[in-house]
N, C-alpha and C positions, 0 to 999 in steps of 0.2 A: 342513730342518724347523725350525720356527720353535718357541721354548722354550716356548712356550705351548703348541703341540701337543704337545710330549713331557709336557709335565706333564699335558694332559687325558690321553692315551691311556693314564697309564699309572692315571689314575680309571677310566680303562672294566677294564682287566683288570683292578681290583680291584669291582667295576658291587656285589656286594652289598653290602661293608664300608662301601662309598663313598657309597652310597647313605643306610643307617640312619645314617651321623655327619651327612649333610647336612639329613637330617630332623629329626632333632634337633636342630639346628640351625633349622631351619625351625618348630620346635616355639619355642624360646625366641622366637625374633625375634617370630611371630605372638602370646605372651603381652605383651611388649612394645608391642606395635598394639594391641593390645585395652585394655591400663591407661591408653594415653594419650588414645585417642578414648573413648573411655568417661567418662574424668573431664572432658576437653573437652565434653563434651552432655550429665553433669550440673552441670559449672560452669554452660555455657550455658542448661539450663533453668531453673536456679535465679535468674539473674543476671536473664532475663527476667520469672519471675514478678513479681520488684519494680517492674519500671519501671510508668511511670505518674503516679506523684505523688510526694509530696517526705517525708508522713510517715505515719505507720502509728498510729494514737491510740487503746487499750483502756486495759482495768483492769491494774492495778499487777500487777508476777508478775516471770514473765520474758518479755526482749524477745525472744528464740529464738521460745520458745511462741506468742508474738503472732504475728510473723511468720509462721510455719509452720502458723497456724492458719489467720490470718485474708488472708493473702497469696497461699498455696499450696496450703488447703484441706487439711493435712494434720494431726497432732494434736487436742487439745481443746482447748476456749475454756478461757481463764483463768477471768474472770467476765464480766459486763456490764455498763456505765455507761449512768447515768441518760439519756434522753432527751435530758433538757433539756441536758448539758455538750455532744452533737454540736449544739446551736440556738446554743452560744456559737462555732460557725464561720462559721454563718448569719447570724446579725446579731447576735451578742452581743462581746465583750471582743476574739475573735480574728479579727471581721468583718473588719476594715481591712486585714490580712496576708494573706488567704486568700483564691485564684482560685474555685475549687472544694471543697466538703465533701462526701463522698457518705458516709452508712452504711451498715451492712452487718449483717444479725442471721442468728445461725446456730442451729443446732444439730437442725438435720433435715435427713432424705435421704431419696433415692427410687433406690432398685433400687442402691445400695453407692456411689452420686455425692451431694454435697453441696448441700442447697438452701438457696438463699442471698439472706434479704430485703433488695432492696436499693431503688431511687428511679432512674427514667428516665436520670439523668444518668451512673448508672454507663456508659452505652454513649451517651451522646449528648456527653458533656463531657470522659471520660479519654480520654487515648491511650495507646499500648502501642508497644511496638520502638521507640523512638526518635520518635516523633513521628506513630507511625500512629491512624486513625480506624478504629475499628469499623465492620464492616458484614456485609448478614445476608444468607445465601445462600439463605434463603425469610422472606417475612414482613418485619416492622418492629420495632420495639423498643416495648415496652408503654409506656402511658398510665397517667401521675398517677391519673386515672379512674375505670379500671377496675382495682379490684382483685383479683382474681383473673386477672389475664394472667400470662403467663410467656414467659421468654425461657431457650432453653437452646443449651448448646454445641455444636460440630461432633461432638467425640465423643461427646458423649453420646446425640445425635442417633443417630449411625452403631450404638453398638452396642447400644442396645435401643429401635431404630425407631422413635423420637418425632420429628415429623412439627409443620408450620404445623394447628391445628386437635385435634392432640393433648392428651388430658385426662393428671391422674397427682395423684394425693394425698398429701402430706408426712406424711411418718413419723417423730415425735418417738423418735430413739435410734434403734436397730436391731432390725425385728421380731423376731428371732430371739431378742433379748436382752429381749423383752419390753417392746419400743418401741412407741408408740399410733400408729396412721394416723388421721388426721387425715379427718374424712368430705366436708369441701369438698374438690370440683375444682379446681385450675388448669388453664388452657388454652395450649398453646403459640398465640404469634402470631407467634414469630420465633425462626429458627434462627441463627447465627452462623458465619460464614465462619471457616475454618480461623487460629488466631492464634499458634500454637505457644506460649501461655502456660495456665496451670493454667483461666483460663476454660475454655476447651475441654472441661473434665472439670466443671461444673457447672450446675445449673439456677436459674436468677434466677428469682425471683417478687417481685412488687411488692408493697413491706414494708407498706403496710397490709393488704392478703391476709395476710401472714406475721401480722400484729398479731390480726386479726379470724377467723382458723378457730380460734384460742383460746377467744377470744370467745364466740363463735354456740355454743361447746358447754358454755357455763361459766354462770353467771350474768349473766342480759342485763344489767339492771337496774344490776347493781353494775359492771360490765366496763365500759358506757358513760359510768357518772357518772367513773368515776376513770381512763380509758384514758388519758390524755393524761399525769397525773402518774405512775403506773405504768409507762410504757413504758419498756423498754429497745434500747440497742444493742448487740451483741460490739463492733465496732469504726468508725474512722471513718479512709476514705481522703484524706488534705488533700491539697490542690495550692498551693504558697503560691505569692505575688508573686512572678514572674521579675525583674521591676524593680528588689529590691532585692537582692543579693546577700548569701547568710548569713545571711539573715534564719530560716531552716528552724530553725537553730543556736539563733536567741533563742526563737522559738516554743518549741522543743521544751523550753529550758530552763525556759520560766514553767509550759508543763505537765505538766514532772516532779516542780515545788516541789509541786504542787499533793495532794492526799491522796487525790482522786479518781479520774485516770489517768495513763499514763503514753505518751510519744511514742518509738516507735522509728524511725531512719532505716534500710528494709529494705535499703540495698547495703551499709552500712556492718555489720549483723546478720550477713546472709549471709558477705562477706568475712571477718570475723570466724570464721564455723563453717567457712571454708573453711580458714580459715589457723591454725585449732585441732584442728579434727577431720579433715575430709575432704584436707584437704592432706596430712595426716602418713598417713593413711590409703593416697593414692597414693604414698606419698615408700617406703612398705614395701612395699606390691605392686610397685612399679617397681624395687627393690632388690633383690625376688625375681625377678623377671621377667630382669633382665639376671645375676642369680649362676647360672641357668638356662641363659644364652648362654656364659656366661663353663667350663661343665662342659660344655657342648656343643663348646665349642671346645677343651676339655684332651681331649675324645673323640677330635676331629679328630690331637692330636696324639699321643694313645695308638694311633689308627689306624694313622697314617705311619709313627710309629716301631717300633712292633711288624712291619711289612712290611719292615723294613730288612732282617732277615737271608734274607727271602725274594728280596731286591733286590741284594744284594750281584754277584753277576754282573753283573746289566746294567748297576751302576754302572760296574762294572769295563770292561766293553767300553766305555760311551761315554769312560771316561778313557783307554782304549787307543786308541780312536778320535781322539783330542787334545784334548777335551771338558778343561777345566780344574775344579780343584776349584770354582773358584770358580761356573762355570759349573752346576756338580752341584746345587750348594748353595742356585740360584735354584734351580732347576727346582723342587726338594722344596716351597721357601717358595710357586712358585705354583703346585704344587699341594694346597696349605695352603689359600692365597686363594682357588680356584675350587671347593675343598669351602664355605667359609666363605659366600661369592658367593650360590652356587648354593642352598646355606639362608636365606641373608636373604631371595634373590626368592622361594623358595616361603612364606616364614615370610611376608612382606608379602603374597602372595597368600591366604593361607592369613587370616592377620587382616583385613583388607578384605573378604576374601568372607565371614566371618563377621560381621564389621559389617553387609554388605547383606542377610545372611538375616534377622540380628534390626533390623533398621531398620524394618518396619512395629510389631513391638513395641516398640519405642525409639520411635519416633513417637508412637505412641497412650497410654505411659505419659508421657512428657515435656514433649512436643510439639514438639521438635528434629528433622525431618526428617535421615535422614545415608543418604549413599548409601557402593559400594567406593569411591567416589573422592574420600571426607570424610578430609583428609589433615590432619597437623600438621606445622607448622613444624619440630618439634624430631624427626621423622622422617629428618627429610633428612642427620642425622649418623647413620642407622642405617649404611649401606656406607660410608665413610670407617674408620667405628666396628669395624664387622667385617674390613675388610682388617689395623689395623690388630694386634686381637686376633687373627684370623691367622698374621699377623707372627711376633708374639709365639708361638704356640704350633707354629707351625712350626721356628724357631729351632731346637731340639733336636734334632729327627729330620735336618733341613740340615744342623747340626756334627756328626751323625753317617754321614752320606752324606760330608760334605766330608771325614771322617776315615779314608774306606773305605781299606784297603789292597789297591791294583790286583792284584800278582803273587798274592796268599796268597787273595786273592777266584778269579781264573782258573784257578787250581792247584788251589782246594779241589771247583770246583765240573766234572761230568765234563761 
């Protein structure tokens, strides 16, 4: 019989003890799966919302709150800048540098998603994921035009049924908080294909719609003569010259001298809160996560070695058998490793399949598709990792098997 079977057989005649250490065991390793796919698909969703363009351009504050506002759709706006400084992208001072300008004005919602004034080019000129084009999975993307069209996202689409030909009225703040609804319609003409970035989760309306349901309810007269000087943005998405390298670097520096706004680069923002906040954030859940394994494994070894004096006989026979101490000594340590084993797989099944249960909600807040079989790299030292703690906590209960004495063991026991 091969050393491997004596070591499982002699887990089955222990089948309850044996079981609860391996659980627990199965318990840490699966908190372990969970901290690191987790922080993998909120890096990835975050990392995604930025791409697209090169710089992020509101009023002076901070660059966090920018981004997270006006990138991710999360927080409050700082303030708003003048109209006229997003027309110096357009044809003014930072024409010459700049591929694409699009603005974006915020600060209403419909049904707890964010509506967002923006200009055709948001979905006709940026790309997203590395180089990808927008595209609508009913309808078309609104017209200069017509103001009052609207283009909204896949989720938003899905989960309160807005539809190509669907109406819905902006709601300045949150009704609840005693937010205004606004009495113009917009109309959806276009839904959006799934992009797995924060679009997904809002409704575009074409920014003079967003300008003009102010308007129509305020004073014609005066709204018309002065709209143009009046208007503001939240923010302004740039795209600068690929042509010239580093150039993002000088723009951003003329328009931070400036007193009016401020330029942030969203990967550089992000990385920043990862490698301040959310980093250190997983760096302690994952230091819990494995001091969890690491008690799970002094279990395993409180297990074994507690069994010793129930074990002393059949150590004795197999050393009367010619079984060598040394021989004893594995046996113990693998069946140290196949409690250890036998926890990681169920602890990885156990996190994976919790990953697939919550992966349509991971999905629809994120937009990070993850399925059981969304793996990380730095998984793949989980069993190495656990043989070798193991090892380690088999050691004891081993030197005390390998210390058994045969004749007072055979003698004592009838």
């Amino acid at each position: 019989m091969s050393l491997w079977k004596i070591a499982w057989r002699s887990i089955r005649q222990r089948a309850l003890a044996s079981t609860l250490t391996a659980v627990s065991m199965g318990l840490g390793v699966a908190l372990v799966v969970a901290v690191l796919v987790i922080h993998a698909v909120v890096h990835q969703s975050f990392h995604r919302g930025g791409e697209g363009y090169d710089l992020l351009v509101g009023a002076k504050g901070s660059p966090l709150q920018l981004v997270l506002n006006s990138a991710y759709y999360l927080s409050e706006p700082i303030e708003n800048i003048p109209y006229s400084y997003y027309e110096e992208f357009v044809h003014g001072r930072f024409a010459g540098e700049v591929e694409t300008a699009v603005p974006i004005c915020m600060g209403h919602s419909y049904k707890g998603y964010r509506v967002v004034g923006t200009t055709p080019e948001m979905f006709s000129e940026l790309k997203y994921l590395g180089g990808r084009s927008y595209e609508f999975a009913e309808g078309e993307n609104f017209k200069s035009e017509n103001p009052f069209d609207a283009v909204i996202g896949a989720t938003v689409a899905r989960k309160i049924g807005l539809g190509v030909g669907g109406t819905f009225k902006a709601v300045h703040g949150v009704p609840e908080q005693g937010g205004h609804v606004h009495k113009q319609n917009f109309t959806v003409v276009g839904v959006l294909k799934h992009t797995g970035t924060p679009n997904d989760r809002a409704l575009f309306v074409n920014m003079e719609g967003f300008y003009r349901i102010h308007a129509e309810e305020g004073d014609h007269a005066h709204e018309h003569e002065h709209a143009h000087e009046h208007r503001q943005v939240t923010a302004v998405l740039v795209c600068i010259d690929q042509s010239r390298p580093g150039l993002e670097r000088v723009v951003a520096k003329q328009i931070n001298q400036d007193t009016v706004a401020q330029a942030a680069v969203p990967s550089y923002v992000i990385a920043d809160l990862f490698e301040g906040i959310i980093g250190n954030v997983q760096l302690v859940l994952l230091i819990m996560a494995v001091l969890i394994v690491v008690v799970a494994g002094i279990g395993i070894m409180v297990s074994i070695y507690n069994s010793m004096s129930d074990r002393r006989h059949e150590i004795a026979v197999m050393r009367a058998l010619g079984a060598s101490r040394l021989i004893v000594m594995v046996v113990i340590l693998l069946e140290s490793i196949l409690l250890s084993l036998g926890g990681g797989v169920l602890g990885l099944l156990l996190g994976h399949g919790l990953i697939w249960a919550l992966g349509p909600m991971i999905a629809e807040q994120t937009g990070v598709n993850v399925g059981a079989l969304h793996f990380q790299m730095i998984e793949l030292i989980l069993i190495p990792g656990l043989i070798v703690l193991a090892s380690l906590c088999g050691y004891l209960p081993a030197v005390a098997a390998y210390r058994t004495d045969v004749a007072r063991s055979l003698t004592a026991t009838p």
